[in-house]
N, C-alpha and C positions, 0 to 999 in steps of 0.2 A: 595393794599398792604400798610404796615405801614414801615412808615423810618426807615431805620436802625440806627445807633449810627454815621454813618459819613454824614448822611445828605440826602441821596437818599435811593430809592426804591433797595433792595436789597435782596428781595426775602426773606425773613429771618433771613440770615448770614450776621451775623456783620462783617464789615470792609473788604467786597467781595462788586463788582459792580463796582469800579472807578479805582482800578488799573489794569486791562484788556481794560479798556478804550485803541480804538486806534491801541489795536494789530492788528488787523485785515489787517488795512491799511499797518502796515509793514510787514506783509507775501503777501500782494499785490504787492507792491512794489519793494520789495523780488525777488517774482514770474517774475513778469517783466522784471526787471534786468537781471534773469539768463537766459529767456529765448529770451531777447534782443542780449544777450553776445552768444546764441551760433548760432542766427541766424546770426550774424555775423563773428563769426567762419568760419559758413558752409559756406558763402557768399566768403571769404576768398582763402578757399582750392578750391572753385567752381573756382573760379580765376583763381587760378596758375596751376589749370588741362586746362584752359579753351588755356591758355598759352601756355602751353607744347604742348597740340593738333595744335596749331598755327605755333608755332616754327616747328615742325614737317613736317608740310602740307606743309610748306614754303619752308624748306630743300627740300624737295622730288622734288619739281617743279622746282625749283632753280638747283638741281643736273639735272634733265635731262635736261631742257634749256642748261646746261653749257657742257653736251657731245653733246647734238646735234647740239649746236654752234660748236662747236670742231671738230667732222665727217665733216660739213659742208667746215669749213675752212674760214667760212664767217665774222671773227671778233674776239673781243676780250672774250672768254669763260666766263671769271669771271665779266666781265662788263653784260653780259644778267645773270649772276647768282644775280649780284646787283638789276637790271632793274626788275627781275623777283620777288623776295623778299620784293623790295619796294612795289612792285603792293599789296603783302599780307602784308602789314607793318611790314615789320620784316629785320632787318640787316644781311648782310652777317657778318660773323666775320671771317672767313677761308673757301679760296676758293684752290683747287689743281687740274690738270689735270694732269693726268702720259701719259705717251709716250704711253700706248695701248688705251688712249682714257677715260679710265675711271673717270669721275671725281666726289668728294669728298665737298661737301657743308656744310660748318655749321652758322646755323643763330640762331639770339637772338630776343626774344621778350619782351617787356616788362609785368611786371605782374600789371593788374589794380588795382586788392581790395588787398591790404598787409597791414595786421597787424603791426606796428611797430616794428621794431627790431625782427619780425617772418621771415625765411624764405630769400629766394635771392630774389631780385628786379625784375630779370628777367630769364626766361626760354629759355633754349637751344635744337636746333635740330639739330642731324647730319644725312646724307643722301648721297647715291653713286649711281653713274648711270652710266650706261658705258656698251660694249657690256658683252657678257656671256664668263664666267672666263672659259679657258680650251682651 
């Protein structure tokens, strides 16, 4: 092929070849980017579901530890509601026992992947156990 008028092989047309130079790389990089940004999105929400299931699992255990300390009569209910939630890394935040026994747990987790300024820090469970209403 013969030169074009700005100096490189340019297939025929004048003043095409050098400024497409290069695109490429930025729809690469581009490409990348976005698909960097929503892998980490989804990393994210993966999180704070991961969270929530935690906070939950924790309530649940932590609630019936804390009646059946309570049936029992063998201690302090909300203290095995702590003991019990530590074991799943997760805080008590509100503990209750009502006079039939039933008691009410709610714990906090924290959320590991968070987005900045996305979302709460950490995920909450509440949970009851106690015998059958009626």
């Amino acid at each position: 092929m013969a030169d074009g008028p700005s100096g490189g092989t340019s297939g025929g047309r004048p003043g095409r070849g050098r400024g497409d130079r290069g695109s490429g790389s930025v729809l690469a990089v581009g490409a990348i980017a976005a698909t960097l940004s929503g892998t980490l999105g989804g990393l994210a929400v993966a999180s704070a579901v991961l969270a929530a299931h935690s906070a939950r699992a924790a309530a649940d255990l932590a609630a019936l530890a804390t009646a059946v300390q309570h049936q029992q009569g063998t201690g302090a209910p909300c203290a095995e509601a702590r003991r019990v939630a530590a074991a799943q890394q997760a805080e008590v935040t509100a503990c209750q026992v009502t006079a039939d026994g039933t008691a009410q747990v709610t714990t906090s987790v924290p959320v590991a992947l968070r987005l900045p300024g996305v979302g709460p820090t950490r995920a909450t469970g509440v949970s009851r156990a106690g015998p059958e209403p009626g």
